[in-house]
C-alpha positions as CSV (number, residue, x, y, z in Angstrom):
1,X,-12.5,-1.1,-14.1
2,X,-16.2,-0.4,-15.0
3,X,-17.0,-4.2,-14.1
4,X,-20.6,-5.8,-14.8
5,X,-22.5,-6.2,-11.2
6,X,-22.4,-9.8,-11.2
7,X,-18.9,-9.8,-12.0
8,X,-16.7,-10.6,-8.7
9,X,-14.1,-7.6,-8.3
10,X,-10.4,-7.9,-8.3
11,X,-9.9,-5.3,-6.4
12,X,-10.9,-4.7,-2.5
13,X,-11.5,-1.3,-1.0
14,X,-9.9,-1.2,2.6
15,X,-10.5,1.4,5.2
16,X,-10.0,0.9,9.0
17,X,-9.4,3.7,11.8
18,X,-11.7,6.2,11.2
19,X,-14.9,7.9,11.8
20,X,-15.5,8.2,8.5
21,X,-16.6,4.5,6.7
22,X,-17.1,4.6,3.2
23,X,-19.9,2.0,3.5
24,X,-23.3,2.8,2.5
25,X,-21.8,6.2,1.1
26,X,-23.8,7.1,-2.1
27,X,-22.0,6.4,-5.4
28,X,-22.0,9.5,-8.3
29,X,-21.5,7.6,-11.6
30,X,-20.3,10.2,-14.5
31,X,-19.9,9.0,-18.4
32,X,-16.4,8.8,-17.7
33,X,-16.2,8.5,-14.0
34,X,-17.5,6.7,-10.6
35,X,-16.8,8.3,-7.2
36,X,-17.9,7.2,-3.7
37,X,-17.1,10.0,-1.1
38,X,-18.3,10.9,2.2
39,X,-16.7,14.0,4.7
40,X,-13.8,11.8,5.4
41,X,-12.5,10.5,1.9
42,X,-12.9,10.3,-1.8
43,X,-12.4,7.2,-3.8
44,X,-12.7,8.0,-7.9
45,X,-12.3,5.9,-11.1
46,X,-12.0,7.7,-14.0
47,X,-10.8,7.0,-17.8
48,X,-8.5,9.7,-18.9
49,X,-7.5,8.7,-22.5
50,X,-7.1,5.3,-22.8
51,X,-5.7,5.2,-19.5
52,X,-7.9,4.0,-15.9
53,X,-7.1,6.3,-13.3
54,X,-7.7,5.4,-9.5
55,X,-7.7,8.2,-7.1
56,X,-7.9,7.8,-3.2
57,X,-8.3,11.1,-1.6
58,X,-8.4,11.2,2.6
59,X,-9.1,14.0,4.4
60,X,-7.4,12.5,8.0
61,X,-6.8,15.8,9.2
62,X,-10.9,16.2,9.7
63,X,-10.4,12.9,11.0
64,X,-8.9,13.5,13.8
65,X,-10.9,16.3,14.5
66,X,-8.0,18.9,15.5
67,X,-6.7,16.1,17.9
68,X,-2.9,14.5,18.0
69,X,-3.0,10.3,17.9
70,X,-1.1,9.3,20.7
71,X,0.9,6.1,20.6
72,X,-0.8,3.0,20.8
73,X,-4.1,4.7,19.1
74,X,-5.0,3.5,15.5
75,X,-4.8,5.4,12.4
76,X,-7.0,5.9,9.2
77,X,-6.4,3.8,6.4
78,X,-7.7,4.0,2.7
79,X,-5.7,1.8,0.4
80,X,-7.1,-0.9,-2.2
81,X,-6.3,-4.5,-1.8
82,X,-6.1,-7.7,-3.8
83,X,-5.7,-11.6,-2.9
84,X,-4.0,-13.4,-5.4
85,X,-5.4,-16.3,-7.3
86,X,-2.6,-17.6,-8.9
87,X,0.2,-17.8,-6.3
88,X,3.6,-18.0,-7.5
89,X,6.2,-19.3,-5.4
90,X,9.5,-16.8,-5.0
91,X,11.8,-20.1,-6.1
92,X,10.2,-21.1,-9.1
93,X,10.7,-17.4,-10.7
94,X,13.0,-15.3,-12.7
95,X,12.3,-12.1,-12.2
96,X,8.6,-10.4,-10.2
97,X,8.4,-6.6,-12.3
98,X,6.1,-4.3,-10.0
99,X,5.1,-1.0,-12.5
100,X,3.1,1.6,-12.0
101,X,2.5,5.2,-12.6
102,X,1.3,7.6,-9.2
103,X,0.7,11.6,-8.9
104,X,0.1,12.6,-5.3
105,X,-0.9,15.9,-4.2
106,X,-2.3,18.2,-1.9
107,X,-0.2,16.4,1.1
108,X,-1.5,19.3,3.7
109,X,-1.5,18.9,7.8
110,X,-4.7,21.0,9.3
111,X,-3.0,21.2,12.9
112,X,-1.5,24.4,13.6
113,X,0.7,22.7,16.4
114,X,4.1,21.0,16.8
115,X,4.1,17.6,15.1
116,X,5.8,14.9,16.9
117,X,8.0,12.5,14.0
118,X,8.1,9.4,15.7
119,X,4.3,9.2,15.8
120,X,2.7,11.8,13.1
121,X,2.7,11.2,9.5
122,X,1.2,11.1,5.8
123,X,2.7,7.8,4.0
124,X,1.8,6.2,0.9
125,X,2.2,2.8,0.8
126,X,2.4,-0.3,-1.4
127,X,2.7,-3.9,0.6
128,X,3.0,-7.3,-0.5
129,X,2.6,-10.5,1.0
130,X,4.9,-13.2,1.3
131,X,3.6,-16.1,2.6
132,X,4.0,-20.0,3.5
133,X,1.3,-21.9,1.2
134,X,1.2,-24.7,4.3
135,X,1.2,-23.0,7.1
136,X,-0.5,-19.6,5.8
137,X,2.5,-17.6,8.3
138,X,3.3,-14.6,6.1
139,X,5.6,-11.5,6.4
140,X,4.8,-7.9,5.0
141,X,7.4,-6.5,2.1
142,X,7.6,-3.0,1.2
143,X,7.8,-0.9,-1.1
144,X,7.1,2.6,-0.1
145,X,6.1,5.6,-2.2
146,X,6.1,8.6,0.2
147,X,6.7,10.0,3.2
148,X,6.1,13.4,4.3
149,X,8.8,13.3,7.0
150,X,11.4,12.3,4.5
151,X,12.3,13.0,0.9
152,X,12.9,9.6,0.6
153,X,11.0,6.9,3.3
154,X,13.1,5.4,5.3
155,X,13.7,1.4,5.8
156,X,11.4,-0.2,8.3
157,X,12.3,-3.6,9.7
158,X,10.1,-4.6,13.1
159,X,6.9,-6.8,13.9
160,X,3.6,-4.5,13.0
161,X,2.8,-3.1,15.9
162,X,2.3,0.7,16.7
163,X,-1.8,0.1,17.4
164,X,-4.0,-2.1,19.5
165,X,-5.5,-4.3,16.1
166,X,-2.0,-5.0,14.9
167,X,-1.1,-8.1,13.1
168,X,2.5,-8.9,14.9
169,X,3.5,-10.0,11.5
170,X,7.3,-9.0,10.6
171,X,7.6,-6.0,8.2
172,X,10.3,-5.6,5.3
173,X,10.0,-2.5,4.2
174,X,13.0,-1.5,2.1
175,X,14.4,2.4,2.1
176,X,13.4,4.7,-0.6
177,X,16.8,5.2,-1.6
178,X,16.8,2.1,-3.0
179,X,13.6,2.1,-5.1
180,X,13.7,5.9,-6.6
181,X,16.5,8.0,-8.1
182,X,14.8,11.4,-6.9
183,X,12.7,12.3,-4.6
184,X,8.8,12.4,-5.4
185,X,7.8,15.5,-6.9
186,X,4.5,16.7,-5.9
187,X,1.3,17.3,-8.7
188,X,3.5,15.6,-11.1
189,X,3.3,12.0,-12.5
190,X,6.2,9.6,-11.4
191,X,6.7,6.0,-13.1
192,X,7.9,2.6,-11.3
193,X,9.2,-0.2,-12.8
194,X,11.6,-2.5,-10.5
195,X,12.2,-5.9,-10.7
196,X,11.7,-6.5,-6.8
197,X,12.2,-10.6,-6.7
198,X,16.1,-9.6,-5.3
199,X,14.5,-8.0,-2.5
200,X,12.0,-10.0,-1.7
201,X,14.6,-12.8,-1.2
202,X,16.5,-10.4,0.9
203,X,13.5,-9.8,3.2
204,X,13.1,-13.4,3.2
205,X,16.7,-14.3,4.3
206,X,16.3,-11.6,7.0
207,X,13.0,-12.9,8.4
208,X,14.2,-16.2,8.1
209,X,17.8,-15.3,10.3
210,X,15.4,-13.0,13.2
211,X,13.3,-16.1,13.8
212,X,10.0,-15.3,11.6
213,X,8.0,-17.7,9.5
214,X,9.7,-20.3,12.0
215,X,8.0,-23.6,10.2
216,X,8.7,-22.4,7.0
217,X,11.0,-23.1,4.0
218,X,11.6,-20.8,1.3
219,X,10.6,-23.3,-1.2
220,X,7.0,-23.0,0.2
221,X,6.9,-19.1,0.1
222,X,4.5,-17.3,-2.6
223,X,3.5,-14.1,-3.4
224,X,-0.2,-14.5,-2.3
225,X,-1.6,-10.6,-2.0
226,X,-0.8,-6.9,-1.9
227,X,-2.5,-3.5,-1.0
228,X,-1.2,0.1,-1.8
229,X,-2.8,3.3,-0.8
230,X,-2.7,6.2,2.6
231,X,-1.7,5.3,6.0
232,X,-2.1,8.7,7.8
233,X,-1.2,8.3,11.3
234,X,-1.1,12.1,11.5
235,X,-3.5,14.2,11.0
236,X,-3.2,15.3,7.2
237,X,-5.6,15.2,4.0
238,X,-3.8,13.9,0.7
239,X,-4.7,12.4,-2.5
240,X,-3.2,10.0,-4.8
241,X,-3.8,9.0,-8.4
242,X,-2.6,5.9,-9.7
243,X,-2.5,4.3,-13.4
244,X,-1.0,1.3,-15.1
245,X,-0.2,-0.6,-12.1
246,X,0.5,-3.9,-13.0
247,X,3.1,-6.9,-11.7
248,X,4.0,-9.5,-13.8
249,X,6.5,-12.2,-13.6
250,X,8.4,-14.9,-15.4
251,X,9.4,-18.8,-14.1
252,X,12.7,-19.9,-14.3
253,X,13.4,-22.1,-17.0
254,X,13.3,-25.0,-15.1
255,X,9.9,-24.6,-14.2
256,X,6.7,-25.0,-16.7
């Protein structure tokens, strides 16, 4: 995590929708810990133990600058992202294990006024991408964290859309319910560990039947990125610390 310079990084920094760009921000580096941060957001690596901890802190609610987004308006992101080198495809495996440890606090809203559901939120995310190696068509699968409309965040399935840069890419996005016993507890550290191949197929099988990835067989579909981090399409400040996040997989035994 404390790479040398002329090493290329695994891991991107993504950030789109806000006043506040990262870039060109001045880096604090610490004996144990290197933060970039600007009046907008915080992004931290820190060794605790022998643990790595990432911590992506975004103040959206100074973002907005005491203003509602209104539909169709973007949102600010801060998540990390990584493109896969090694590919697998989702019929040549076992089982694809997606673990992690996260503690997210201080989820606080700065606007004193009415907040309207359907358009203003703080949600952690975590998204894959499953996608055709010929034709590079791809769909979004996910695997939320947390809502702060919800105790648990709800199942999405629709196109991306919502904002004028969009993708129009079909989004999976399975219901909390389904991915932790209890609801999130806040300032404390929750574990994830899921085998998630079953529903990856099952977001396949429904993309597939609605008309997506329309040139596309499943035997040609692979894993081929993911990003995690805030989407905060209302106008809150949050942090979220993660550790141990690792996914891992194993081939079928009919494949070397």
């Amino acid at each position: 995590m404390f790479p040398d310079g002329n090493k290329r990084p695994d891991w991107r920094l993504a950030q789109w929708g806000t006043n506040y760009s990262l870039e060109g921000a001045e880096e604090r580096v610490g004996k144990n810990s290197r933060i970039i941060e600007n009046a907008g957001k915080l992004v931290e690596l820190r060794k605790d133990g022998d643990d790595t901890v990432l911590r992506l802190y975004i103040k959206a609610g100074d973002d907005y600058g005491g203003k509602l987004r209104k539909a169709g308006e973007s949102w600010p992101h801060l998540l990390v992202e990584q493109s896969f080198d090694i590919r697998p495809k989702i019929c040549e495996l076992k089982n694809f294990i997606v673990s992690y440890e996260v503690r997210i606090s201080g989820v606080q809203t700065v606007y004193e006024g009415v907040l309207d559901n359907s358009l203003h939120a703080a949600q952690l995310v975590m998204f894959f991408t499953l996608q055709d190696v010929n034709t590079g068509d791809y769909i979004w699968f996910g695997l939320p964290i947390c809502d702060s409309r919800f105790d648990f965040p709800h199942e999405h399935r629709a196109a991306d859309a919502g904002k004028d840069d969009a993708a129009s890419k079909y989004i999976y996005s399975v219901g909390g319910r389904r991915l932790w016993r209890s609801k999130i507890r806040m300032d404390e550290w929750e574990k994830f560990d899921m085998d998630v191949l079953p529903l990856m197929k099952e977001a396949l099988k429904d993309a597939f039947k609605k008309g997506w990835l329309k040139d596309s067989d499943l035997k040609n579909i692979a894993i081929s990125s993911m990003n995690t981090g805030w989407e905060m399409p209302g106008p809150f400040n949050a942090s979220a610390e993660y550790k141990n996040l690792s996914a891992r997989y194993e081939k079928t035994s009919s494949q070397k």
